[in-house]
N, C-alpha and C positions, 0 to 999 in steps of 0.2 A: 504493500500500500504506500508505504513511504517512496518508493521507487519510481512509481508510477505516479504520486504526486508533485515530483522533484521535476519528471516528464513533463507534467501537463506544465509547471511553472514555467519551466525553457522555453516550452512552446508559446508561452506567454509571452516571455521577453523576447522571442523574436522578433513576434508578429509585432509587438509595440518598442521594438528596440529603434538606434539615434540613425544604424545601417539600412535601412529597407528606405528606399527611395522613389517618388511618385513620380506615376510616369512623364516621358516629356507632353507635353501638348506641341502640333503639329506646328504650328506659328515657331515656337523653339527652336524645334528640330531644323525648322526650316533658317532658321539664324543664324544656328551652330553652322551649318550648312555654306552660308552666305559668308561668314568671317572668317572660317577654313580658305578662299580664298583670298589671296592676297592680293592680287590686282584687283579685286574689287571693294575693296577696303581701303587703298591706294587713292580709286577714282573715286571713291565717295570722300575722303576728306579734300582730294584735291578740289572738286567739285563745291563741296562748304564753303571752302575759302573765297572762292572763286562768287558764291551766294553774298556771302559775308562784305566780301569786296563791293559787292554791287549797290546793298544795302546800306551799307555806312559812307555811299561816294562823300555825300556832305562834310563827312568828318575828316577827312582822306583828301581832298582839295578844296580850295576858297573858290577858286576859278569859275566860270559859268561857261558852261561847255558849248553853248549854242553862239556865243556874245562874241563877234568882230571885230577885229582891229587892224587895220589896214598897214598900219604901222609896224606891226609884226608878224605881216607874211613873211612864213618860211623860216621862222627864226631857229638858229641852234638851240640844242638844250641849255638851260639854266638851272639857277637857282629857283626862280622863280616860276618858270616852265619847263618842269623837268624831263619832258619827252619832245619839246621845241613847241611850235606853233604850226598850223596846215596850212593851205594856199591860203583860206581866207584868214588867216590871223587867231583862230581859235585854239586854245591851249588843247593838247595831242594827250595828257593824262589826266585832263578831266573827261574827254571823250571817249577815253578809254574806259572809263568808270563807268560812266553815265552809260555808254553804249554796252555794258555790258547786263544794265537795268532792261533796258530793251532789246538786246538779241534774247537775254534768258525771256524776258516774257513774251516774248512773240513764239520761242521755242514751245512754252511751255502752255500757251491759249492753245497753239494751234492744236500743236499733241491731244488736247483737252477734247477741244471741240470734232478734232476727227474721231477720238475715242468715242465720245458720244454717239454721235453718228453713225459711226463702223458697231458699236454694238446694238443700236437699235434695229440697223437694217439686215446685221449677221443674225441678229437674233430671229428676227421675224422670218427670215428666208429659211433657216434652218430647222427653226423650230415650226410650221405650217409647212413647208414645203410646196408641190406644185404650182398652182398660177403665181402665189406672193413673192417663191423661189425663185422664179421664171423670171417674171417683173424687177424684182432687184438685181439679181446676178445680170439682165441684159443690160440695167441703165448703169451697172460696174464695167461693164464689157465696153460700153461707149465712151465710159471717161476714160477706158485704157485703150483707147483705139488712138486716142487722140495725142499726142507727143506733151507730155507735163506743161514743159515753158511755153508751146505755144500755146496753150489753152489759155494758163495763167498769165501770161503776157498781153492774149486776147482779153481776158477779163478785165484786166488791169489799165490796160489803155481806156477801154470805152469809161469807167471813172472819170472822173471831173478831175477828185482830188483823191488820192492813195493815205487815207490813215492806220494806224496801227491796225483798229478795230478791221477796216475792210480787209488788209494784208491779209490776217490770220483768217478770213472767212474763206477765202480766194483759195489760201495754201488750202484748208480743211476740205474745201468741194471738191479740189481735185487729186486726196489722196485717201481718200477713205475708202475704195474699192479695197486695198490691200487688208486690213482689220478686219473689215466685212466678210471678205475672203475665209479668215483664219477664223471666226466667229462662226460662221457656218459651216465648215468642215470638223469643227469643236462639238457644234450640235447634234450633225447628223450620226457621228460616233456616239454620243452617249443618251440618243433619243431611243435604241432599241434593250438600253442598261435595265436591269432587274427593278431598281430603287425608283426608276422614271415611271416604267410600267406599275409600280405601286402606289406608284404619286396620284395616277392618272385615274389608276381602279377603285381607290377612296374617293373620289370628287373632285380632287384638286383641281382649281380655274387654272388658266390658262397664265395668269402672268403671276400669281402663285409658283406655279410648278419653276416658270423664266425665272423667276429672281432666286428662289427656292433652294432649287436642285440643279439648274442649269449651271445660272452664270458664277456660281461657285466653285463648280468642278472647272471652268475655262477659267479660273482666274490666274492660275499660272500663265500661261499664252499671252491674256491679256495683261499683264504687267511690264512682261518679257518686251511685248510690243510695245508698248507704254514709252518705254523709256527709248527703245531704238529708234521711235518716231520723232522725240524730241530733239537726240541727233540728229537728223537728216531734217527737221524744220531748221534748225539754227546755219546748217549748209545750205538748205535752201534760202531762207532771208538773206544770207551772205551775197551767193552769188549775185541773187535779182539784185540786190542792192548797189555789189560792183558795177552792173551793167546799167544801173540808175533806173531800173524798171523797181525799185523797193523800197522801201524808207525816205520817203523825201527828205532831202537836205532843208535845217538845219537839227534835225531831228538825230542826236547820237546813233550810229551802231556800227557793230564792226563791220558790218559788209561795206557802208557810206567810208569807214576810215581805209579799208584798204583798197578804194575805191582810188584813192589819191593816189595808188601807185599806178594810176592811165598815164599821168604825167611823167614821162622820162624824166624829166630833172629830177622830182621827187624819188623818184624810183632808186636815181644812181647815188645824190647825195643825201637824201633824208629817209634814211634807214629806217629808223626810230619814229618816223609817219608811220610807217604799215606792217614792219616787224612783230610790234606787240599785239594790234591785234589780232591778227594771223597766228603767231602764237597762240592765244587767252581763246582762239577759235579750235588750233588743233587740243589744246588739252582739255578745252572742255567737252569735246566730241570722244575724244577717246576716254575720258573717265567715265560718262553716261554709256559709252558701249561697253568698258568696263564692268559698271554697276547692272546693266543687262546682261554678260555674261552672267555674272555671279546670282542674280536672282533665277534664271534659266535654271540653275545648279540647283538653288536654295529648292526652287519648288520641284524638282526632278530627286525623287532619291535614288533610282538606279544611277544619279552621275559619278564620276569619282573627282574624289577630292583629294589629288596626294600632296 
């Protein structure tokens, strides 16, 4: 008896001892996952800074980034303008700051706004299927028929005036076939799933079951894309801007600053025009691709992580 009560104690303390530990929750797991890589922990602090940067321009220069002065076209670096001045006389590291307020949030509208849009019309197509299927994948098939910039260059012309607001509408119309894509290939896979069909056989409505049981299970995909989108808007605002189809002047961003390097002279003697933000453009593309990898990883657990 005593032997067998000594038993049941043990048993006791194990089950309530300081070593038995709860399990992880999946968000965790998916963490552990996410920080096990190391470039993507890399691009996500590089990335901060780079936020951090954007946010505090105010405190980080006096300068007014849009303000002319004719007097100091083209000037060398200074004290006082420490990246020089542009053709029109505007200090080069307050526009680097400022411009970096508005490339990230044109990056990050448009991402927004395609997102939006690419999941309402993946969802609908994939989840109804037939005519609604039909109907959306052919009007994705039109805006892919059509060559990007000239669409959006089309777009953009017929405008009066090109603001922030319109850019990010323009970039989001003509990029959201891609999401829509990968949102309905998401659904049609997990439309004939066990837990769907139980969804469906209790009663569940229809946009029950979409928010429910769908778009949870595609939420890896859609994050993954999330963020590779926001890369390629902030090369897209770049480029249109280079080409003066983007951001009206005197409107900060880096595509308008490295837009200065059209001008040979700029090009060969003022470095420091178009260096940095071409820079501040590649690393923050490759950190957000970065941090896409790594989330890819976090929500995947067959990845390896060595």
């Amino acid at each position: 008896m005593k032997g067998s009560n000594k038993g049941v104690a043990l048993n006791m303390d194990e089950q309530h001892g300081d070593h038995i530990e709860k399990p992880k929750t999946p968000a965790k797991m998916a963490l552990e996952r996410f920080l096990q890589n190391k470039l993507a922990v890399i691009g996500t602090i590089v990335l901060v800074i780079i936020v951090l940067m954007a946010v505090f321009a105010p405190l980080l220069t006096s300068q007014d980034p849009t303000k002319s002065d004719l007097m100091l076209v083209e000037n060398k670096p200074s004290s006082e303008h420490i990246l020089g001045t542009d053709g029109s006389g505007r200090d080069n590291f307050a526009r680097l700051l400022y411009g970096a307020r508005t490339s990230l949030i044109v990056g990050f509208s448009a991402m927004l706004f395609t997102l939006v849009f690419g999941i309402i019309t993946g969802s609908l197509a994939g989840y109804y299927g037939g005519k609604v299927d039909a109907l959306i994948m052919r009007a994705a098939d039109l805006v892919y028929a059509l060559p990007f910039f000239v669409l959006a260059l089309t777009i953009i012309s017929i405008v009066d005036e090109v603001t922030i607001g319109i850019f990010v509408i323009v970039i989001a119309f003509t990029t959201w076939p891609n999401l829509a894509r990968i949102i309905r290939a998401t659904f049609l896979s997990l439309r004939e799933q066990e837990f769907i069909l139980s969804a469906r056989a209790i009663g569940a409505g229809d946009m029950r079951t979409i928010f429910k049981h769908f778009l949870p299970n595609a939420l890896g995909p859609i994050v993954v894309n999330a963020t590779l989108m926001m890369a390629t808007m902030i090369i897209i605002e770049s480029g249109m801007s280079f080409i003066g189809m983007g951001i009206p002047q005197p409107t900060p961003t880096w595509g308008n600053m490295i837009s200065e390097a059209q001008n040979i002279r700029i090009l060969r003697n003022h470095p420091e025009a178009w260096i940095p933000p071409g820079l501040l453009i590649l690393l923050t593309v490759l950190s957000i691709n970065f941090i896409g990898d790594g989330l890819r990883d976090a929500f995947n657990p067959q990845s390896d992580q060595r």
